[in-house]
C-alpha positions in Angstrom: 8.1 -1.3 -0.6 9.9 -3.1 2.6 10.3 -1.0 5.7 12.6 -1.4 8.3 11.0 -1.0 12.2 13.2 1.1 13.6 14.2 -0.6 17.3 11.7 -0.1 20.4 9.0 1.3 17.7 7.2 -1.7 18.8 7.2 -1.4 22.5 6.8 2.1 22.1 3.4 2.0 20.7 2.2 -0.6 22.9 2.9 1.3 26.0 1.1 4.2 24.7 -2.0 1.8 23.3 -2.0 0.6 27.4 -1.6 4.1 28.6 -4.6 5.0 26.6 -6.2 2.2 27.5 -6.0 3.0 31.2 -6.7 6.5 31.5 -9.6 6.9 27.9 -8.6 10.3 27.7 -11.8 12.3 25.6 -8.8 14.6 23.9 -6.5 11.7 22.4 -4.3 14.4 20.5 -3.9 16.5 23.5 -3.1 13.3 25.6 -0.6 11.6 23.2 1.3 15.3 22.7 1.5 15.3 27.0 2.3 11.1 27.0 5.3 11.8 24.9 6.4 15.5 26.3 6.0 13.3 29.9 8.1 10.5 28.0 10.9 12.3 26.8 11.4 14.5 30.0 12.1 11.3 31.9 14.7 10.1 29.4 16.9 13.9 29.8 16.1 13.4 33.3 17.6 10.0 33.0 20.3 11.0 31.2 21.2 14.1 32.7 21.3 11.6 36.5 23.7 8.8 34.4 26.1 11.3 33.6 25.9 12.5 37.1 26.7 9.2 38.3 29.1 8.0 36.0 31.6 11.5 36.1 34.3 11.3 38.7 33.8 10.5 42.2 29.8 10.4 41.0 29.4 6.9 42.4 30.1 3.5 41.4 28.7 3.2 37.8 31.2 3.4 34.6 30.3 2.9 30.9 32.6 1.0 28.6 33.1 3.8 26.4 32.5 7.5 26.5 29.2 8.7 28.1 28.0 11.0 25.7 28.3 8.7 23.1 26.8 5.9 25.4 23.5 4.4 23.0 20.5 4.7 25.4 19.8 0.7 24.7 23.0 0.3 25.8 22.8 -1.6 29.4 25.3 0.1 32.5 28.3 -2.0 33.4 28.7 -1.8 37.1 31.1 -2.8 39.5 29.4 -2.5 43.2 26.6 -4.3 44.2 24.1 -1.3 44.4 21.1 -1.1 42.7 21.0 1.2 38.9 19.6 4.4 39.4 15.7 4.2 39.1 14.2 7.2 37.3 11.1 9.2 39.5 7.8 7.4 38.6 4.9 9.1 37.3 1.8 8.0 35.6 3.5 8.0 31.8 6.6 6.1 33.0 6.8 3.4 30.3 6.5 -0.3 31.9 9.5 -2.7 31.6 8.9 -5.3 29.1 8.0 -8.8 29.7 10.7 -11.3 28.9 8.1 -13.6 27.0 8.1 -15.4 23.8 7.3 -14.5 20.8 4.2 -15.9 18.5 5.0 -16.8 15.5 1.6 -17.9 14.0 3.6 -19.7 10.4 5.1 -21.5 12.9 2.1 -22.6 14.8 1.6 -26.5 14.9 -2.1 -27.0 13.3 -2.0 -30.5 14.5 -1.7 -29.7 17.5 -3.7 -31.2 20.9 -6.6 -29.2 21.5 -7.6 -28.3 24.8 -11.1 -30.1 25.4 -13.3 -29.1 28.9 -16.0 -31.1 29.2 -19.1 -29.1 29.5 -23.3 -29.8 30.0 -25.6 -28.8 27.7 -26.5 -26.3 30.4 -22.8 -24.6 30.4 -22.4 -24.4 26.8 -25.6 -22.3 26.4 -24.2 -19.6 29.2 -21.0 -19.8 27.0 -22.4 -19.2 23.8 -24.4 -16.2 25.4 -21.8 -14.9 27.1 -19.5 -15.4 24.0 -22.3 -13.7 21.5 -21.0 -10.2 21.9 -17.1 -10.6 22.3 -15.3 -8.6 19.3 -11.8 -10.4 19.6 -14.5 -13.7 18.6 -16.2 -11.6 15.6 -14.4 -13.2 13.0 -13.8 -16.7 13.7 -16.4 -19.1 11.5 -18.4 -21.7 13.5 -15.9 -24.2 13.8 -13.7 -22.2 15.4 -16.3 -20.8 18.0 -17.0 -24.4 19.2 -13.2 -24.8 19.4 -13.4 -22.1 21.7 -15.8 -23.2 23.9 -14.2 -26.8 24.1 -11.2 -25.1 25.1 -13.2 -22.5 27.9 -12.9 -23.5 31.2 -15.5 -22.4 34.4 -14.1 -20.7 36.9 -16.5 -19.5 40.2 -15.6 -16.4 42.2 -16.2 -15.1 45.5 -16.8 -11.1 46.6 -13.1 -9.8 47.1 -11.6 -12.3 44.9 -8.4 -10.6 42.7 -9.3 -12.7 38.9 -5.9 -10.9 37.7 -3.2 -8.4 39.2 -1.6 -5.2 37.5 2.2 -6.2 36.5 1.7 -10.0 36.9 2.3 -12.4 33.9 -0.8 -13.3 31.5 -2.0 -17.0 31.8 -5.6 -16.8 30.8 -8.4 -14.8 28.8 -11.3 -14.7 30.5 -15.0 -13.6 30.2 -17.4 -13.1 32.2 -20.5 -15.2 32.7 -22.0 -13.5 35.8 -21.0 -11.2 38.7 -19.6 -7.9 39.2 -15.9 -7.1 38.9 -14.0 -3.7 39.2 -11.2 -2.2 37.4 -8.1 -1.1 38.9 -5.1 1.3 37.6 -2.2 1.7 39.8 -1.9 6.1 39.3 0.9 7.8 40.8 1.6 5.3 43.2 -2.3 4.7 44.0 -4.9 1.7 43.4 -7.5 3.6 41.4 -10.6 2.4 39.9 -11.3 3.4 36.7 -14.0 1.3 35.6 -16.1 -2.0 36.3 -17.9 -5.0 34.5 -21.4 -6.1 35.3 -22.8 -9.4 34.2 -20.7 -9.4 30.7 -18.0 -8.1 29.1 -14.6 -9.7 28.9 -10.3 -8.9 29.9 -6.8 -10.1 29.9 -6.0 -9.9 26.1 -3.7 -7.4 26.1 -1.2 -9.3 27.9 -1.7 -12.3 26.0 -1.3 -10.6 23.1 1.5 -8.4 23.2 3.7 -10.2 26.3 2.8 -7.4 28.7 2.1 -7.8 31.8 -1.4 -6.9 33.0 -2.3 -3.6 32.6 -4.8 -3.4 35.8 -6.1 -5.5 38.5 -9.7 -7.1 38.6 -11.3 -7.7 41.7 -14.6 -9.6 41.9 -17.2 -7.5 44.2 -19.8 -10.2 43.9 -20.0 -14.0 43.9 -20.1 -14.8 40.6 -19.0 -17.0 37.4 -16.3 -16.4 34.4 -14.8 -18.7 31.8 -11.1 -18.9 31.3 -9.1 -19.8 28.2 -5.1 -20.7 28.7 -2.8 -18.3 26.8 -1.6 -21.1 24.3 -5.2 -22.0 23.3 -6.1 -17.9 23.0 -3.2 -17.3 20.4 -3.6 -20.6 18.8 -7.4 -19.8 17.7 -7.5 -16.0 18.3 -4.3 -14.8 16.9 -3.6 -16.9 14.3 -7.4 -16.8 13.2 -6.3 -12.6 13.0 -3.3 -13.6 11.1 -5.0 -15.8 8.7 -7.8 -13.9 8.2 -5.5 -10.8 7.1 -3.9 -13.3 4.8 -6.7 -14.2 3.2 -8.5 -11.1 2.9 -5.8 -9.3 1.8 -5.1 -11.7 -1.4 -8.8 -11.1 -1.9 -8.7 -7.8 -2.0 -5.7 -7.5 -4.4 -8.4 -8.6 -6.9 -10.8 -6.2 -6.5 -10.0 -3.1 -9.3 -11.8 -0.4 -7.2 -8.6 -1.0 -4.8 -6.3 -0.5 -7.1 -6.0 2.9 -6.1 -5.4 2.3 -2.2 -1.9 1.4 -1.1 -1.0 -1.9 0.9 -1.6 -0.1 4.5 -5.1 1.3 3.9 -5.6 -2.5 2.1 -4.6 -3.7 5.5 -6.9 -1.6 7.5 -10.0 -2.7 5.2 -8.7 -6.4 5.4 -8.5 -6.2 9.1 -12.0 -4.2 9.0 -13.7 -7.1 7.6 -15.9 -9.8 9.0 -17.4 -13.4 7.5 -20.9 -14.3 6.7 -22.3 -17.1 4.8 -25.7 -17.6 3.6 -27.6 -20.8 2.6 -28.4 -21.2 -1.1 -31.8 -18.7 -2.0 -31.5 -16.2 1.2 -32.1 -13.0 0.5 -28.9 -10.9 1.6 -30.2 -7.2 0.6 -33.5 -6.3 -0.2 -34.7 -3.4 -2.2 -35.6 -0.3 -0.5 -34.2 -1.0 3.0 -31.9 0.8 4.5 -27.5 0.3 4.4 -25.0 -0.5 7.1 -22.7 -2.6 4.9 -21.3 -3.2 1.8 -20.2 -7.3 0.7 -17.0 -8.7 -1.1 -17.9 -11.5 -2.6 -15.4 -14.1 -0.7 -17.0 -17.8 -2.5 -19.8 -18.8 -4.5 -22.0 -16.5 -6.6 -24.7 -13.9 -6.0 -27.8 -12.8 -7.7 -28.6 -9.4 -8.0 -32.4 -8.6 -8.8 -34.1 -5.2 -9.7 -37.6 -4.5 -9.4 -39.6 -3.5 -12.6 -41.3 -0.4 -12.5 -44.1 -2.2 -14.9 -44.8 -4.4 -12.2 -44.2 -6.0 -9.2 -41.8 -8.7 -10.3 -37.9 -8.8 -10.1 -36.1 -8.7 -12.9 -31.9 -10.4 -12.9 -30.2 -7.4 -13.2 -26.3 -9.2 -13.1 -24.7 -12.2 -11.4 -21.2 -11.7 -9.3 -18.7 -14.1 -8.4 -15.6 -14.4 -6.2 -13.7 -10.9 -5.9 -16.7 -8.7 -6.9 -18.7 -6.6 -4.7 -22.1 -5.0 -3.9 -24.1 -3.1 -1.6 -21.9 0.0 -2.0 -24.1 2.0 -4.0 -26.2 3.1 -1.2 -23.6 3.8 1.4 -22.4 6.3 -1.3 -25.2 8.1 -2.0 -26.7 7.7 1.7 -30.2 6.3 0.1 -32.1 2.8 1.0 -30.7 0.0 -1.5 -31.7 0.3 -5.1 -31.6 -4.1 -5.5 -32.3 -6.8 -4.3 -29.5 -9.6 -3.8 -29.8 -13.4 -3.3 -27.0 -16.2 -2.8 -26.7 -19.1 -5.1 -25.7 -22.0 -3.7 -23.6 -21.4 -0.3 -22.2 -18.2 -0.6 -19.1 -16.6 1.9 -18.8 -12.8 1.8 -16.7 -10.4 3.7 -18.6 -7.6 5.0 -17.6 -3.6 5.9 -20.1 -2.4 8.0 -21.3 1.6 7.1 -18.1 2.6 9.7 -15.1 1.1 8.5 -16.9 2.5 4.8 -16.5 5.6 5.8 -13.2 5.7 7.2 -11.2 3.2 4.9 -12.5 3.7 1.7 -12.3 7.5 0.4 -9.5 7.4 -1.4 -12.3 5.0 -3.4 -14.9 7.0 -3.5 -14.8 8.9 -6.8 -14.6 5.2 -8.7 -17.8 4.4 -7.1 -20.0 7.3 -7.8 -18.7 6.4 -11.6 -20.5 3.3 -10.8 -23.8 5.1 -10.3 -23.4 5.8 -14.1 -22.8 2.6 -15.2 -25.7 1.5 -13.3 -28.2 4.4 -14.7 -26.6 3.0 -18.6 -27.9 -0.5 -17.8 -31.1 0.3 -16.3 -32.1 2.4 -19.4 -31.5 -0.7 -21.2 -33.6 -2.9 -19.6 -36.3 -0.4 -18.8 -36.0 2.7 -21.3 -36.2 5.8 -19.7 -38.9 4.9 -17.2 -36.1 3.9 -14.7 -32.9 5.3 -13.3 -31.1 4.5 -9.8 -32.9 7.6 -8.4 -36.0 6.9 -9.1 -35.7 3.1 -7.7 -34.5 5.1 -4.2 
């Protein structure tokens, strides 16, 4: 089905996203109802003032048409020199747009130069460690992380240093190599800090991201170190890396008959949800009787699941899966350590859902795959009579 957006849903949900952002309220419900109560007081405050102003001997603004009827995306017309009324500011005011363009990743230029820093062997090792734990860099593959840090220039910093203010323009991404750095919020009026980063960590996507301007300031309170990334290299590799990567997995996914039953939002969700791994020909992905904190979609190549015999202490092929079947499920379902082993053949790319995103995304799938415990139990008692079942190989 094709929806429209209705107008400003977009902008809407972003100044809330940064609102949240900013003050990580524990009571997101009981925030969101005040954010939008505090919201649409302002706008009958605002329009209660531009009637005010626009009635008769109210001042110098007029409307084109009637008043009442004025749409509120309508702009004023005016015909003196003073500034349009400003509503009172308060903490849930919604910030003005930024007149930035828009990314369009189709339209991204693949061939495009890439931004090259030249780095010591030194440098690159800080990078990759200070990289290691960043989650907007979770899914890109290998190549795509040494793009990255090609692209990642060094900055240094001194105590008292502003890295980025609240309401400029975004120009880089950055991430931290070294140093301290706190967080400020400007709250009714006030600098506030509402937060800091020590030694890691990494800001200044949001604004990249959504054409925002930055949502706090970051001030340096140490000498330290921090790697930068231009905005045009950041949504060249980051975004469209997001945007292909829901591409891809969601055409994946479309094959896979347990998702037959989940509509194209949730298939979105799991599609966004998931991360790449490859494994070498012969590695052991799963082995039997560990513990689960993921399930695998098999993304290329081929997989062989093994089952050990209750006769002895050999493996015995249970089934082989290809591109479009998964595994590793089982045990998520019934909360029990993995009842098979499971090796790649040849190089083998999966898409893994880590024990979380299980949980959250897939119940409407859930009675399909404790089915699957039965199938299982039928071809166990096939190759091993009745001396086997899934439970007793828990």
């Amino acid at each position: 089905m094709n929806f429209e957006i209705p107008a400003g849903l977009t902008d809407l949900l972003q100044d809330f996203t940064v609102a949240v952002l900013r003050e990580k309220p524990t009571d997101l419900v009981s925030f969101a109802s005040e954010y939008f109560r505090n919201l649409n007081e302002d706008q009958q405050t605002n329009r209660a003032e531009n009637l005010k102003t626009s009635s008769p001997g109210g001042g110098g603004v007029r409307f084109g048409g009637d008043p009442q009827n004025a749409s509120d995306d309508e702009p004023m017309q005016t015909d003196s020199d003073e500034e349009p009324f400003e509503p009172p500011k308060n903490r849930f005011q919604r910030r003005k747009s930024v007149a930035a363009e828009r990314y369009d990743p189709e339209a991204d230029d693949d061939d495009a130069d890439k931004v090259i820093h030249p780095k010591t062997d030194d440098q690159r090792k800080r990078l990759n460690e200070a990289t290691k734990h960043i989650l907007l860099f979770r899914s890109l593959d290998q190549e795509q992380m040494q793009e990255v840090i090609d692209a990642m220039f060094e900055k240094k910093v001194t105590a008292g240093e502003h890295i980025i203010d609240q309401g400029d323009d975004g120009d880089n991404f950055y991430v931290i190599d070294s140093g301290m750095y706190d967080i400020f919020v400007v709250i009714d009026g006030k600098d506030t800090l509402v937060g800091n980063y020590e030694n890691q960590g990494s800001f200044g996507e949001l604004a990249l991201m959504y054409n925002m301007p930055r949502a706090a300031t970051i001030v340096a309170t140490t000498e330290g170190t921090i790697w930068g990334m231009d905005r045009n290299t950041f949504r060249r590799i980051v975004l469209k890396n997001a945007y292909n990567k829901r591409k891809m997995y969601e055409a994946l996914l479309e094959n896979v008959p347990m998702l037959k039953s989940v509509d194209q939002y949730e298939k979105m969700n799991v599609a966004d949800a998931l991360a790449p791994k490859t494994f070498q020909d012969g590695v052991q992905i799963i082995r039997q009787g560990d513990s689960a904190d993921c399930m695998y979609f098999v993304e290329d190549g081929e997989v062989l699941i093994k089952i050990q015999s209750p006769d002895s202490n050999e493996e015995v092929e249970l089934s082989r899966l290809t591109k479009g079947q998964y595994f590793g499920e089982l045990a998520l379902v019934t909360h029990k350590p993995r009842a098979a082993s499971v090796y790649s053949i040849g190089t083998t790319k999966c898409a893994v859902l880590d024990v979380e995103a299980f949980e959250r995304l897939l119940g409407p799938c859930m009675d399909i795959m404790k089915r699957n415990i039965d199938d299982y139990e039928e071809q166990l008692t096939q190759m091993f009579g009745s001396k086997a079942n899934v439970t007793d190989l828990r």
